[in-house]
N, C-alpha and C positions, 0 to 999 in steps of 0.2 A: 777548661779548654779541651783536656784531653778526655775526660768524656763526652765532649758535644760531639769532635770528632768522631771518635766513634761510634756512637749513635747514630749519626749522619753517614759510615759505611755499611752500618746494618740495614739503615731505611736505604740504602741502595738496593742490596744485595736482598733484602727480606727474611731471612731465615734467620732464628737463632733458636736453640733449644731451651738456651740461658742468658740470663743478663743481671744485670747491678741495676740498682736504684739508689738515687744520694738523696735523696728526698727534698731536692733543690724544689723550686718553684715551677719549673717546666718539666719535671721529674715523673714521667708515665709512661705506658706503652700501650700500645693500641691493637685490636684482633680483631677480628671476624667477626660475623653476630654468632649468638650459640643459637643454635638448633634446638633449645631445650624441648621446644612442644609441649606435651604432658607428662613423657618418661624419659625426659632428655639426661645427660650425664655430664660432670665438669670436674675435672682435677688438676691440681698443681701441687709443687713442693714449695716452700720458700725456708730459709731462715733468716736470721737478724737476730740483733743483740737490744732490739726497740721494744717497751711495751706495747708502744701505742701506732697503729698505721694502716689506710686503706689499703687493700691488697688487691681487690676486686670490684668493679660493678657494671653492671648493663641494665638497660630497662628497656620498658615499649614506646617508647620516643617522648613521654612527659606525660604519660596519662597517669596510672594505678600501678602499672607492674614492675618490680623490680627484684632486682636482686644483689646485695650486697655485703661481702666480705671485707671483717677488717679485725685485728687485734687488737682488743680491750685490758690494758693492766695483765698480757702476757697472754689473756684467751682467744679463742679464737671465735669470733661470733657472726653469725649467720644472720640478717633482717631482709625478710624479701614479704612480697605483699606479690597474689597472687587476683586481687581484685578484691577478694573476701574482708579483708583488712589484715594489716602486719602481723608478721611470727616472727620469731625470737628462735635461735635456738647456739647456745654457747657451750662446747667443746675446750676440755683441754686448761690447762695454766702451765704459768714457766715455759711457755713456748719461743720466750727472744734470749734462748738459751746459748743461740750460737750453732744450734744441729739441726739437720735439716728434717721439716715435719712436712708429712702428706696429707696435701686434704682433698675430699672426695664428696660431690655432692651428687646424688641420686633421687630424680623423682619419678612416682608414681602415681599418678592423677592428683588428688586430694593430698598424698602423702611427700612429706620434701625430708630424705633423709640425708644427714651430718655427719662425715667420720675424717677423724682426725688422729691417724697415727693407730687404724686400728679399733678405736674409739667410736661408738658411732648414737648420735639422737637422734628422735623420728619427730618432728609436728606433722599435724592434720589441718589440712586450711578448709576454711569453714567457704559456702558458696557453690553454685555448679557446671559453673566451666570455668576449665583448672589451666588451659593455653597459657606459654607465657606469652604475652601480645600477640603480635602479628609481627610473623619474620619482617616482613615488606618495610615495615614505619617501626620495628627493633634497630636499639642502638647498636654501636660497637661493644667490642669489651673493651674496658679500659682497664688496668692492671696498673698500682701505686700510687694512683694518682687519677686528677681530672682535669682534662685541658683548660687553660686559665679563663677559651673565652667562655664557655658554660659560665663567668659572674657575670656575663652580661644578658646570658640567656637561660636564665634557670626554668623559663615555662617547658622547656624541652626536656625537664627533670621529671623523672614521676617521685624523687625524692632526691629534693633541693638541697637539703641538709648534707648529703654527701660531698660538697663543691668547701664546705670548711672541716671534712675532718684531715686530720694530720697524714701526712703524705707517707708511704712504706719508703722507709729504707733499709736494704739487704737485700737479698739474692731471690730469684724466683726461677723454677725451671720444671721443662716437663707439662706445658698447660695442653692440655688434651679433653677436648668436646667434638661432638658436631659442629657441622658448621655451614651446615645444611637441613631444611624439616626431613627427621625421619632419617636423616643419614648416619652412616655407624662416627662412632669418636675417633680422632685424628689427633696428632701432635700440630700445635696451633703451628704460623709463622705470621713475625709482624705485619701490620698494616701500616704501610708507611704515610698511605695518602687516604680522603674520604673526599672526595668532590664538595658534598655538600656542606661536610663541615671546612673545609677549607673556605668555602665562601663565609659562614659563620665569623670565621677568625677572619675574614678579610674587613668582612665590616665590620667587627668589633677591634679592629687593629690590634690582635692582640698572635698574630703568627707567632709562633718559637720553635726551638728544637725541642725531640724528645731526647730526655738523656738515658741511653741504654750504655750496656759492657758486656760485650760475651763475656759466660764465666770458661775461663780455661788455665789449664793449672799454675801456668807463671802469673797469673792475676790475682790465683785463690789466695796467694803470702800477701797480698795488700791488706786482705780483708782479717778483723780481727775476731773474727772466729774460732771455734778450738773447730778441729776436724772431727 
């Protein structure tokens, strides 16, 4: 209850820098589309004490293109499909250590590169036009999660498989992209509402809250983290 609440102040107000995820069932938050284009940019901090958990994804409305972040047995792994066919690129272990890790994704047409805490991989995607979709019919970003109604609507997926990985739980802050083609990177603020997917959830009866928590320091002592 008292994180629905909460969450339910922030989709008021819109802005958070930081929030909780409990990796409930309704447990996500929602952003803007990225701006990725061809040399677009994306970063966030997060920690948790989890191996396993979605942190990230958007695509081009359930065609080919996607992108998606999530921790693997404590890594940190990158799958996005740029139309070429899927890349892989995993960063990092011992990362649901409890401390907080940056991650930072940079592309360059053909080149999509991964850095984590400093750390950084490069893939080359194979193909020759490297766009991610088309802003216009681009998803949101969804961050821990994916809204419940996407099991009724997976054609809207350009990877369906995301809708059963394990949901993040821990902290996430600092998400910083465009959020516009071409426009410089910005500190995100939630989306509280989407028109059209509202209608989605409407016919698929499946509305709920998102569950967010500002992080702020009298909250930081709930969480069992080392600092």
């Amino acid at each position: 209850m008292r994180s629905s609440v909460l969450g339910a102040v922030l989709a008021v107000f819109g802005f958070c820098s930081g929030f909780l995820l409990d990796g409930s069932t309704n447990s996500y938050s929602q952003f803007r589309k990225w701006g990725g284009g061809a040399n677009g940019s994306l970063e966030f901090e997060f920690k948790t004490d989890q191996p396993n958990g979605l942190l990230l994804y958007t695509d081009d409305g359930g065609t080919y293109d996607f992108f998606e972040i999530k921790l693997v047995e404590g890594a940190l792994r990158l799958r996005y499909n740029l139309g070429g066919g899927a890349q892989i690129i995993t960063v990092g272990r011992e990362l649901n250590d409890g401390h907080w890790h940056k991650v930072h994704v940079q592309r360059h047409e053909d080149r999509t590169i991964l850095t984590v805490d400093n750390v950084s991989q490069m893939r080359t995607s194979r193909g020759k036009e490297f766009n991610f979709g088309r802003f216009a019919t681009n998803s949101d970003v969804f961050v821990g999660g994916m809204p419940t109604w996407y099991n009724t609507k997976l054609t809207l997926l350009a990877l369906p498989s995301v809708i059963f990985e394990p949901r993040f739980v821990g902290a996430v802050r600092n998400l910083i992209y465009p959020d516009v083609e071409g426009g410089p990177p910005r500190r995100q603020e939630t989306r509280p509402k989407d028109h059209r997917m509202d209608l989605y959830r409407k016919e698929a009866g499946l509305l709920g809250p998102v569950y967010m928590e500002t992080i702020e320091k009298e909250q930081e002592k709930h969480l069992s983290f080392k600092p």
